[in-house]
C-alpha positions as CSV (number, residue, x, y, z in Angstrom):
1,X,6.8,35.0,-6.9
2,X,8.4,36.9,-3.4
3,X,5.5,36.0,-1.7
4,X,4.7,32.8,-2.9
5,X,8.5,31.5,-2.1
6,X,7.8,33.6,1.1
7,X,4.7,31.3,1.6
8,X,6.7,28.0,1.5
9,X,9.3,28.7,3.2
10,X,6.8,29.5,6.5
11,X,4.8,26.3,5.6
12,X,8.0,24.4,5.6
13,X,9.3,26.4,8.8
14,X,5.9,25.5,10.6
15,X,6.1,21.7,9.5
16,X,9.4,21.0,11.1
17,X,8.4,23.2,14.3
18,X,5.0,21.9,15.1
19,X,4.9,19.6,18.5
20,X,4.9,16.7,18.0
21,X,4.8,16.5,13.8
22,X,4.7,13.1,12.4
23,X,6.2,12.0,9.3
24,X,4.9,11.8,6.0
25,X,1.9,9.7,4.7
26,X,2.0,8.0,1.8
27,X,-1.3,7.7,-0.7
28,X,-2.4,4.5,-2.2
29,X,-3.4,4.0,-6.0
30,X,-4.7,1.0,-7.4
31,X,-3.5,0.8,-10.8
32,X,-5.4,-2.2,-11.8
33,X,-5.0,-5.7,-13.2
34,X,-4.4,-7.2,-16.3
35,X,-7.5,-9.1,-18.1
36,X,-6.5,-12.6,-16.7
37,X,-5.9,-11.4,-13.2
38,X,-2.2,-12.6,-13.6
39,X,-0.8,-9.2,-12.6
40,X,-1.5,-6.6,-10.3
41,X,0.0,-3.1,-10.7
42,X,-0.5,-0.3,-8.0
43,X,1.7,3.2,-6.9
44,X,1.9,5.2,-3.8
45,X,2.9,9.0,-3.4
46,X,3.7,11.7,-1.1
47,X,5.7,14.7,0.1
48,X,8.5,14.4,2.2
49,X,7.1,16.1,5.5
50,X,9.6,18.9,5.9
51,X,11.2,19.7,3.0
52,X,8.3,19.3,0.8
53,X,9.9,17.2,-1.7
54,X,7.6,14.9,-4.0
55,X,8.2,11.1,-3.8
56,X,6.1,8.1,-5.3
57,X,6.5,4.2,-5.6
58,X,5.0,2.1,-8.6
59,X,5.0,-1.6,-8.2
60,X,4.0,-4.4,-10.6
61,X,3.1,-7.8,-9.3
62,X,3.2,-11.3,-10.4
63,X,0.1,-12.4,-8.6
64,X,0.3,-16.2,-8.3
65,X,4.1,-15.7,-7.4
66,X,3.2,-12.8,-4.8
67,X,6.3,-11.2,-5.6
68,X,7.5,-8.3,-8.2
69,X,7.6,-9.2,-11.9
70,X,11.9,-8.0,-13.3
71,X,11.9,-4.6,-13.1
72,X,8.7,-4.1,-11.4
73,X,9.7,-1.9,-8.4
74,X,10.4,1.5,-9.5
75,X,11.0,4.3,-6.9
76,X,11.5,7.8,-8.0
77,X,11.9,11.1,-5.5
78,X,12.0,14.6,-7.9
79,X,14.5,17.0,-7.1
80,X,13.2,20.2,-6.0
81,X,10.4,20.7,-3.5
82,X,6.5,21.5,-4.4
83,X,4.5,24.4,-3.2
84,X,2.7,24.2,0.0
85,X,-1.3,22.9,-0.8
86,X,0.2,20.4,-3.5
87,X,-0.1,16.9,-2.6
88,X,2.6,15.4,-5.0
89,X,0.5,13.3,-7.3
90,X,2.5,15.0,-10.0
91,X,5.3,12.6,-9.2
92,X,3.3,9.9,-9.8
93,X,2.1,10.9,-12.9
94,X,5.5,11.2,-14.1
95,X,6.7,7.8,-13.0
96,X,3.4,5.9,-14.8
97,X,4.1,8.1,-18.0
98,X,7.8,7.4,-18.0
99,X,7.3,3.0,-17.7
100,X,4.0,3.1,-19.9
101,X,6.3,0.4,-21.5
102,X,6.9,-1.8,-18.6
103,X,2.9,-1.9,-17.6
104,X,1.7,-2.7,-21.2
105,X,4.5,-5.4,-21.2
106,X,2.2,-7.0,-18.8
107,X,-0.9,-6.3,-19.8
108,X,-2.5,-3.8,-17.2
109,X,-5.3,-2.2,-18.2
110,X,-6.1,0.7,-15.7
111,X,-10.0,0.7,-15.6
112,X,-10.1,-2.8,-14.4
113,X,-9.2,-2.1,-10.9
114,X,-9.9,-4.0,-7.9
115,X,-13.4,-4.5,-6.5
116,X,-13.2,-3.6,-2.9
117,X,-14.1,-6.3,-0.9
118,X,-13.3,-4.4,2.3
119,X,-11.9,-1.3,3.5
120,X,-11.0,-0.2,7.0
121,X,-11.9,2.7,8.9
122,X,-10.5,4.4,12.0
123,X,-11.9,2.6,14.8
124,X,-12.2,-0.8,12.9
125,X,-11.2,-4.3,14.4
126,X,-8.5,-4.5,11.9
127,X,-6.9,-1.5,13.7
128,X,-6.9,-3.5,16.7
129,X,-5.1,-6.7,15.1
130,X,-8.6,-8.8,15.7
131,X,-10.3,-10.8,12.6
132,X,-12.0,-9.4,10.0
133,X,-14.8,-10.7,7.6
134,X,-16.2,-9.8,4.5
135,X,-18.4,-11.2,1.3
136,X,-17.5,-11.2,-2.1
137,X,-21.5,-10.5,-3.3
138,X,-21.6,-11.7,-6.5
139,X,-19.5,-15.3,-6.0
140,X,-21.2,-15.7,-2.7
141,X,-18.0,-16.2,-0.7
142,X,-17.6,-15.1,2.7
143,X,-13.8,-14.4,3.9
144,X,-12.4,-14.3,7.4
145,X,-8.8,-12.9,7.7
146,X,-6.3,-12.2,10.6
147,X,-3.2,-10.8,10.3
148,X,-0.5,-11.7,12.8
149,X,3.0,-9.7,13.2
150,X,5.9,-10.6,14.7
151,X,8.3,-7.7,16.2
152,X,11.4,-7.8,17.7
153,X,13.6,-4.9,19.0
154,X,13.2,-0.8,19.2
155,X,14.3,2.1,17.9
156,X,16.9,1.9,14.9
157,X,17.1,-1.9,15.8
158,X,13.5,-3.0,15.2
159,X,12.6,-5.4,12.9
160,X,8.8,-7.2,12.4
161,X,7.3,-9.8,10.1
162,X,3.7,-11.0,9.6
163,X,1.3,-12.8,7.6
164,X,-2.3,-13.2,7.0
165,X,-4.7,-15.9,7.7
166,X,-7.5,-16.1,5.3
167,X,-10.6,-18.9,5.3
168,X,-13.2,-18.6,2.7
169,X,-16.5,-20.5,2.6
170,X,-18.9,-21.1,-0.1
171,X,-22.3,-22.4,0.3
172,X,-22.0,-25.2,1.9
173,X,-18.7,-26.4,0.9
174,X,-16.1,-26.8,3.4
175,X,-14.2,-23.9,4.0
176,X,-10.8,-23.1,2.4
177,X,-7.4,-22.0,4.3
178,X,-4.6,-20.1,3.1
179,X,-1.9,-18.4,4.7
180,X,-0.8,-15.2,2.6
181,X,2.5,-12.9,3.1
182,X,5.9,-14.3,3.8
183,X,6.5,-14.4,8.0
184,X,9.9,-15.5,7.9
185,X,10.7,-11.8,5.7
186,X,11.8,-9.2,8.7
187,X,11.4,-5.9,7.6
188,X,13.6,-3.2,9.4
189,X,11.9,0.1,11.5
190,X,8.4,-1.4,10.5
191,X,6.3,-0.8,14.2
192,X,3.1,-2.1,12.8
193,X,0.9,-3.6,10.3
194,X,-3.0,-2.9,9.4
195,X,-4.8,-4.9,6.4
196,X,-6.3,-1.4,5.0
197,X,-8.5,-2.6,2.0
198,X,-8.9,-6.1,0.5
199,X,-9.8,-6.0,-3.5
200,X,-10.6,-8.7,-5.6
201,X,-9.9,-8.5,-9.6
202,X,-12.6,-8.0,-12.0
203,X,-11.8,-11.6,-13.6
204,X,-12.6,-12.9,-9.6
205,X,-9.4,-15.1,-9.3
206,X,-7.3,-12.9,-7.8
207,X,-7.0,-10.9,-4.4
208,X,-5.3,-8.1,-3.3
209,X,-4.5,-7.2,0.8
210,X,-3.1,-3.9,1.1
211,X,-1.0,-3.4,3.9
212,X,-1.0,-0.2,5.9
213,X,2.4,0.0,7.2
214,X,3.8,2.5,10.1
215,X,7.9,3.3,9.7
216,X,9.9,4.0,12.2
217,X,11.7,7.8,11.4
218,X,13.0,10.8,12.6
219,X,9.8,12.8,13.1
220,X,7.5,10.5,13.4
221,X,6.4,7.1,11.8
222,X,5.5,7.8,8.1
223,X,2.7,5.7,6.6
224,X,3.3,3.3,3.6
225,X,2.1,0.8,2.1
226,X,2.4,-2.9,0.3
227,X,0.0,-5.4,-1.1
228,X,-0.2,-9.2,-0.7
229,X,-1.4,-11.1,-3.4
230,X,-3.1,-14.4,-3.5
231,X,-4.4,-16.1,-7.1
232,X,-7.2,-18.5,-6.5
């Protein structure tokens, strides 16, 4: 147990010490839809760098609203730190066991998860704010989506917005526009924006955009993440 303590205490030592150390990055989990597509339920997790303390977020969604159903935003941090190696999914766990209630209220069933539709790798346009496009294989729909922020500000002042452009063609049916997110919502120490994965639910009348999302902190910008939700 001395040398284990021992252990974290140097990992936590070195963490805090290392040039130029950023902060901490979050994990994204999709925690699927209910059957109708009405609501979408997904969590996020990490370990606060430095201290090594295990966070997560858990989020239900009211699709067609794009917005959290009562009681659907539930943030938890636990209150002594992990060992060095773990990643902290534990605290997820915890949170999903603890509102079991809250996500069978709504109907989520966790194995029908999104179809990805589109996921972004380093080096991708979406990186670079240009457009992205992707197909939906078995509907035959073809997608092209842009995401345009807003940011005003620096440091402890900065604030951003953005929202997403999204045209959809079928066949030969004239293409479809929507706009998806809420531009006039600014969001404090947010520095930038990426469209990370785009999922579609099983039921195919509902789509998920989750957001990549760079925070503004002490040590570095810490990576998190949100979702915009669009019912066809």
């Amino acid at each position: 147990m001395k040398i284990r303590n021992t252990f974290l205490f140097l990992a936590a030592l070195l963490a805090v010490s290392l040039p130029g150390w950023a902060g901490d990055s979050a994990s994204f989990v999709d925690l699927g839809f209910s059957q109708d597509g009405s609501f979408y339920m997904f969590a996020q997790y990490g370990v606060k760098s430095g201290r090594l303390i295990p966070w997560a977020d858990m989020f239900i969604v009211d699709v067609a609203k794009n917005n959290f159903v009562p009681g659907g935003r539930i943030l938890y941090t636990h209150d002594r730190p992990i060992y060095a190696g773990q990643d902290g999914a534990g605290a997820m766990h915890r949170l999903i066991a603890e509102n079991a209630g809250l996500a069978e209220r709504y109907g989520i069933t966790y194995p029908d998860q999104g179809q990805p539709l589109y996921i972004s790798l380093d080096g991708d346009p979406a990186y670079n704010g240009e457009t992205i496009t992707f197909r939906d294989f078995v509907s035959g729909v073809s997608y092209q989506a842009s995401l345009v922020e807003t940011m005003s500000g620096s440091g402890e002042n900065l604030r951003s917005s953005f929202y997403i452009t999204l045209d959809c063609v079928e066949g030969d049916s004239p293409a479809k526009s929507f706009t998806v997110g809420t531009p006039d919502l600014r969001r404090p120490l947010i520095s930038s924006y990426r469209i990370k994965k785009v999922l579609i639910a099983p039921c195919g009348d509902s789509m998920i955009f989750v957001i990549e999302m760079k925070r503004h902190a002490a040590g570095g910008p810490d990576i998190r993440y949100m979702v915009e939700a669009l019912r066809f």
